[in-house]
N, C-alpha and C positions, 0 to 999 in steps of 0.2 A: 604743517602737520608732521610729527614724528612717527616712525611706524616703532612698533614693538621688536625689540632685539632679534627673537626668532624668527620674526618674518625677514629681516634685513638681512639673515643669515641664508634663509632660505631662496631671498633674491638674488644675492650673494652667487649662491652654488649654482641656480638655474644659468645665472649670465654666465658664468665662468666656465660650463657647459657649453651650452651655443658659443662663447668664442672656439674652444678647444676643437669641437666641432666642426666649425667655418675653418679653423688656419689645419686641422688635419684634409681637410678637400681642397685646401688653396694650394697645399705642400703635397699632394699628393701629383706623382706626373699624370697628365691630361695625354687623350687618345686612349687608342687601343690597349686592352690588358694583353693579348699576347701577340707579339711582334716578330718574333722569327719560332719558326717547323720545320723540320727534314726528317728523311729517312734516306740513311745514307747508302741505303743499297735500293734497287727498286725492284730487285727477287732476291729471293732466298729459296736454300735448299735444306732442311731443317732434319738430317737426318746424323750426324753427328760425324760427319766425316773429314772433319775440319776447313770444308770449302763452304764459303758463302751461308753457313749454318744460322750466326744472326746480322742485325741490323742495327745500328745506333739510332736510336729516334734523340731530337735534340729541340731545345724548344726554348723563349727565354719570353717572361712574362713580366712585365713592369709593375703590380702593385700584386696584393695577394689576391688568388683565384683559387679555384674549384677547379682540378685540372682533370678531363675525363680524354681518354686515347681509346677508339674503336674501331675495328674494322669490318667493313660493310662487306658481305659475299654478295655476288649476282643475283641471288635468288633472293635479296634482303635481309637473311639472315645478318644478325650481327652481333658480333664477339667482343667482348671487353677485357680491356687489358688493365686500365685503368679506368676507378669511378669515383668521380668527384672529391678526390684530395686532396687537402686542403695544401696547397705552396706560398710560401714567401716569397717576395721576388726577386728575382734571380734568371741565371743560363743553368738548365739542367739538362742530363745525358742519361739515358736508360738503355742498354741493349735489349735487343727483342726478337727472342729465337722462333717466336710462331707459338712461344704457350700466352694460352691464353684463360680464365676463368675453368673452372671443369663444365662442363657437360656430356650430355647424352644424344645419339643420334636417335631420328625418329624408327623405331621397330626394336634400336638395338636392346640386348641384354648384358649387362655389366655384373659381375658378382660384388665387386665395392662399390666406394664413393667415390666419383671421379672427381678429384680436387685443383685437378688442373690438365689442359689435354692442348695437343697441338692441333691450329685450326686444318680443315682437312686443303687439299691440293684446291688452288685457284687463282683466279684475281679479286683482289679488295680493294675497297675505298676505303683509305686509314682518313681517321676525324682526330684532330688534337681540339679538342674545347678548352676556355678556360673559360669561369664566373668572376667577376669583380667579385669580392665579398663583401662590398660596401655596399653597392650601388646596384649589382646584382649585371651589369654589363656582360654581356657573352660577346667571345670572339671565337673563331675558330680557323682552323687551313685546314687541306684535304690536300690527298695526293691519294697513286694506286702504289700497289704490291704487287707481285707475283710471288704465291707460294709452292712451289713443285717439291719432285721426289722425297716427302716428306714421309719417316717412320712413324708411321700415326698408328702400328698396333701397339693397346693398352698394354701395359706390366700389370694386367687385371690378377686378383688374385680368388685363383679357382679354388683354390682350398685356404680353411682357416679353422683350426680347431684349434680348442684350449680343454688341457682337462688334467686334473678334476675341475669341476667349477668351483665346488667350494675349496677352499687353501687353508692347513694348518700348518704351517711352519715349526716346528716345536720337536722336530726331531724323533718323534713317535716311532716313525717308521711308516707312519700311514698319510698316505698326502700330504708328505712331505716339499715335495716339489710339482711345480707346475708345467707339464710338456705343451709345447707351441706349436705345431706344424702347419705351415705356410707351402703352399703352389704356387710361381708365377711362371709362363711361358712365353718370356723371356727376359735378357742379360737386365737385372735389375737390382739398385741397393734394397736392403731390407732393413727396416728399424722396427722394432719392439718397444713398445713402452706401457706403463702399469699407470694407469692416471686413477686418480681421487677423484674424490667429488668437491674438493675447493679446487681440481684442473693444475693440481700439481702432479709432476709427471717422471717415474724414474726407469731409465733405461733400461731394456733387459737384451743380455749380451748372446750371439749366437752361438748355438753346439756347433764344437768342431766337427764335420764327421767328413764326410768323401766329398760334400761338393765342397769349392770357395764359393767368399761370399762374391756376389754380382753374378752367378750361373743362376742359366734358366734351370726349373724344376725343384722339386722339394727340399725347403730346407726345416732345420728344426732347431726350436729354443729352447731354455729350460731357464726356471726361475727357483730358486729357493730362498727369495725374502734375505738374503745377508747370511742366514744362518747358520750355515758351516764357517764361516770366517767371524764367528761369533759376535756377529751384529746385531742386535733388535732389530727384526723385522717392521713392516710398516703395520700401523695399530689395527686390529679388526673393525672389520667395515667393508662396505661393497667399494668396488673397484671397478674400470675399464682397463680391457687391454686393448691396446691400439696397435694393429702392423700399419706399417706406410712402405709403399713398391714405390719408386722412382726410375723412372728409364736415363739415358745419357741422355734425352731430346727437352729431359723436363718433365713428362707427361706422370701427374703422380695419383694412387688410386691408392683409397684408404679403406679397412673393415673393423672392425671391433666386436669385441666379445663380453660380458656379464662376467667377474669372477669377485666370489666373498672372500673373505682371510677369517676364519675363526681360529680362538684358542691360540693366538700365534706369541713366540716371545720363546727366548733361549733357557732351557729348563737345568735349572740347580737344585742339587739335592744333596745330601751329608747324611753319613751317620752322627747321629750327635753327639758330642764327647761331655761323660758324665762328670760333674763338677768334685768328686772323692772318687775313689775307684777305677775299675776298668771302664774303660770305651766297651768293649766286648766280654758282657762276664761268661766265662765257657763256666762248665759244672765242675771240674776236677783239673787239677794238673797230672794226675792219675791216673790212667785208667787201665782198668783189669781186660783184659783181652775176651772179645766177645758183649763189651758193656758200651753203651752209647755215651759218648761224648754230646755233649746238649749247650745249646748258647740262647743268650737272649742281647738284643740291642735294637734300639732306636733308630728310626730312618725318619729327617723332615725335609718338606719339598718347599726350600726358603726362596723358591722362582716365581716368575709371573704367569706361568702354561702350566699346565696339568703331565704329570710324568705316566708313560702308561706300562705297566708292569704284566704277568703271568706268573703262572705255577711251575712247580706245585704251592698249596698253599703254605703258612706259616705253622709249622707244628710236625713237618713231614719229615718220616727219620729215615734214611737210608742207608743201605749195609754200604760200607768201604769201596767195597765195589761196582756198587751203582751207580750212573750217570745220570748226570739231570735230565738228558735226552730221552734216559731206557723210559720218564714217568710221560712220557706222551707230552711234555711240554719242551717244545726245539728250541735253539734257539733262533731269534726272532729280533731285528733289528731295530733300535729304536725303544724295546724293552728295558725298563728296571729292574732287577733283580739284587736280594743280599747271594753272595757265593763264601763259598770257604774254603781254603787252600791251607796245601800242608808244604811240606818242602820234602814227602816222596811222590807227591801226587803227578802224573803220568801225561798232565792237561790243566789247564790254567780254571781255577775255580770248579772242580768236576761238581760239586752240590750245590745247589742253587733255589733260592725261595723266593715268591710273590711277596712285596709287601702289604700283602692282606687279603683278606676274605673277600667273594662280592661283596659279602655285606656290610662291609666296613668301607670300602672302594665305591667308588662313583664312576656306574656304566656311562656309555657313550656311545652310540655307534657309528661307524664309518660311513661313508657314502653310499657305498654298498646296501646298507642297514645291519653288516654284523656288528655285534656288540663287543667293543673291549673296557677295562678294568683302569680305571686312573687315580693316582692318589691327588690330588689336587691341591694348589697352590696355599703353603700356610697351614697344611696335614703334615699330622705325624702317623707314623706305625709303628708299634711293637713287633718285633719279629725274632721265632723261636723258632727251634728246628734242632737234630740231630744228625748223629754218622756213627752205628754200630762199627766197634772197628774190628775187626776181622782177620789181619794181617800186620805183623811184625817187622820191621823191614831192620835188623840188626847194626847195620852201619848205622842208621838214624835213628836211633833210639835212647835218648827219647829226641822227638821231632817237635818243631813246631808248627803251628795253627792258627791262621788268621783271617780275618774277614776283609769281605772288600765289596763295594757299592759299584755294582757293573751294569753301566750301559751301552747294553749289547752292539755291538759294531760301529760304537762310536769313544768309548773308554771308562777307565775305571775310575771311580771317584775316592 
C-alpha cells in the first residue's frame, strides 16, 4: 500500500521530531541541574563603609534552569533576590549587598514606592533553586547569612511637587517651565525623568542652587521642554514625571506625578515682506511738526504654538513722548508686540502695538483662569498705529524709523 505524499511528509516531520527529541535528552548531561552554591561571606555589614558591605553568591548549573535566590528570616518571612530566570548553563557570579525586592514593613508608612530595600538586621537561610526547563527538575543548596549594622533608613521622598501640571512650552511667558521640588532625608542620588505613555523617558537635569547633588534635603528641578536651546519640545500629551532616590546601600524609592504639555513647540513669527513696495508703508517721508506719522504692516505666526501678544491695540497713536508702559500695557515676557524705533529715541522700541483686537485674536486662559490674547499658528494681522511727533531733535534731522517684531525678553525678530 502507498500512502499519499502529504501524509509521508507529515510522517516524515513527526519522526524527525521524536528523534531530535530523544538525541536532545540523550545529549543533554544527566544528574543534577545545579551543582555548585556559595556565598562567599557568611555576614555582611550592608551600610556602605567599605567593609564586608557585599557577598559573591556563585553558582553553576548544567543544563538551562529557572534560577530563583531567597533569603528566609526567622520569623519566615522571605525576601527575593532573584525569581525564576531563566539561565543557560554555565558558572555565574552575582554580588549581593542585602538589596533585595522593595517592600514594606508591617504599620510602616512610606511616601514612595519602595523599588528595592535592604533586608532588615538578622540571620537567613539563603535558597539558590534552579528548574530544569525541560523536564521541570528542581534542585537547590541552602546555606545561612548574617546581616548586621545595616543602613536600612529609606531615601523616602517626603516631598514631591510638580507645577504647573499642565505645560506649555512656547515661550509665552506663562507656563513656560516646569518647577520640581523633591525632599529626601538623607545623602541620596536623585533622577528626574518625563516618561510618555509608550514608557519613553527623558532626563530632566537638576537646578543648581546651594545644595550638591547627593545632600540630604530639598533639592529642585526645572524643565522647559528644549525650548530655550531652540528644540521642539516633546509633542502634547499627558506625561509622567518620575523622581527615583537611591541611597549608597542600594535602597531605591520612587513617586511620580500627572503632567499634560499643551500648545507646546518653538513659536516663529515675521513681519511679512511685501512682494512691490515697502515691508513697512509709513504715511509720509515728511512730516510737519505736531502731525502723526501712521504705519501699516503685516505680522504672520508661520510656527506650530500660538504667539501670545498685548496692547495697546492696533490703531493707537501716541505723542513722541509717550511710552508704551505710560498705556497700562508693561512690558511682559514672552509677549509679541510690533514696536517702532527712531534713531533719537531714548529706549529701544518706546511705541509698541498688539497684534490685534480680542476679537480678531484667540483667548486662552492660563492655569489660573486669566485670559490672555494669541494669534495662532498660520494667522496673519494687520497692524496700524501712529506717533504724533512733537519734538525736533536738529542734529537728526531728518531721522530715521523703523519697525521691529519684539519678543519681549527673549528677542527681536
Amino acid at each position: 500500500m502507498r500512502l499519499a505524499r502529504p501524509l509521508v511528509i507529515i510522517f516524515s516531520l513527526t519522526t524527525l521530531t521524536v528523534l531530535l527529541s530523544l538525541g536532545y535528552l540523550v545529549s543533554r548531561p544527566r544528574g543534577p541541574v545545579l551543582v555548585e552554591a556559595s556565598f562567599s561571606l557568611d555576614a555582611i555589614t550592608p551600610n556602605a563603609d567599605g567593609d564586608a558591605d557585599l557577598t559573591s553568591i556563585a553558582y553553576r548549573i548544567r543544563r538551562e534552569a529557572r534560577v530563583s535566590i531567597t533569603l528566609r528570616a526567622g520569623d519566615g518571612t522571605e525576601y527575593v533576590f532573584r525569581n525564576r530566570e531563566i539561565r543557560p548553563p554555565g558558572d555565574y557570579a552575582v554580588l549581593f549587598s542585602g538589596i533585595v525586592d522593595g517592600y514594606t514593613l508591617p504599620g510602616e508608612t512610606v511616601n514612595g514606592t519602595v523599588e528595592a530595600r535592604l533586608i532588615p538586621d538578622g540571620t537567613y537561610t539563603w535558597t539558590i533553586t534552579a528548574e530544569d526547563t525541560f523536564t521541570g527538575r528542581v534542585d537547590e543548596a541552602t546555606g545561612t547569612l548574617s546581616v548586621q549594622a545595616g543602613d536600612s533608613e529609606l531615601p523616602d521622598l517626603f516631598e514631591f511637587t510638580v507645577s504647573p501640571s499642565v505645560f506649555t512650552p512656547n515661550q509665552d511667558g506663562i507656563d513656560d517651565r516646569v518647577e520640581i521640588n523633591v525632599f529626601v532625608p538623607k545623602a541620596a542620588e536623585l533622577s528626574v525623568f518625563l516618561i510618555d505613555e509608550e514608557g519613553d523617558s527623558v532626563f530632566i537635569p537638576a537646578f543648581e542652587g546651594g545644595r550638591t547633588p547627593g545632600e540630604p534635603g530639598r533639592h529642585s528641578f526645572e524643565y522647559d521642554g528644549g525650548i530655550d536651546n531652540g528644540s521642539d519640545p516633546p509633542p502634547d500629551g499627558s506625561y509622567t514625571v518620575q523622581v527615583v532616590a537611591e541611597d549608597a546601600e542600594g535602597q531605591r524609592v520612587t513617586r511620580t506625578a500627572p503632567l499634560t504639555i499643551e500648545n507646546g513647540g518653538v513659536p516663529f513669527a515675521e513681519i511679512v515682506g511685501q512682494p512691490t513696495g515697502d515691508t513697512v508703508r509709513f504715511s509720509s517721508e515728511t512730516v510737519v511738526l505736531g502731525d502723526v506719522l501712521t504705519f501699516t504692516l503685516t505680522v504672520e505666526n508661520y510656527g506650530d504654538s500660538p504667539i501670545r501678544t498685548t496692547g495697546p491695540a492696533p490703531g493707537y497713536v501716541y505723542d513722541q513722548d509717550e511710552l508704551y508702559s505710560a498705556t497700562g500695557f508693561y512690558e511682559e515676557s514672552g509677549v509679541w508686540r510690533v514696536g517702532i524705533n527712531c534713531d533719537t529715541c531714548l529706549t529701544d522700541y518706546p511705541w509698541r502695538w498688539a497684534l490685534g483686537t480680542p476679537e480678531t485674536l484667540t483667548p486662552i486662559p492660563d492655569g489660573e483662569g486669566t485670559v490672555h490674547y494669541y494669534l495662532m499658528p498660520g494667522e496673519r494681522a494687520v497692524v496700524e498705529g501712529g506717533i504724533r511727533l512733537l519734538n525736533i531733535v536738529d542734529a537728526r534731522n531728518p531721522q530715521n524709523f523703523w519697525a521691529g517684531l519684539i519678543h519681549e525678553d527673549v528677542g527681536i525678530a
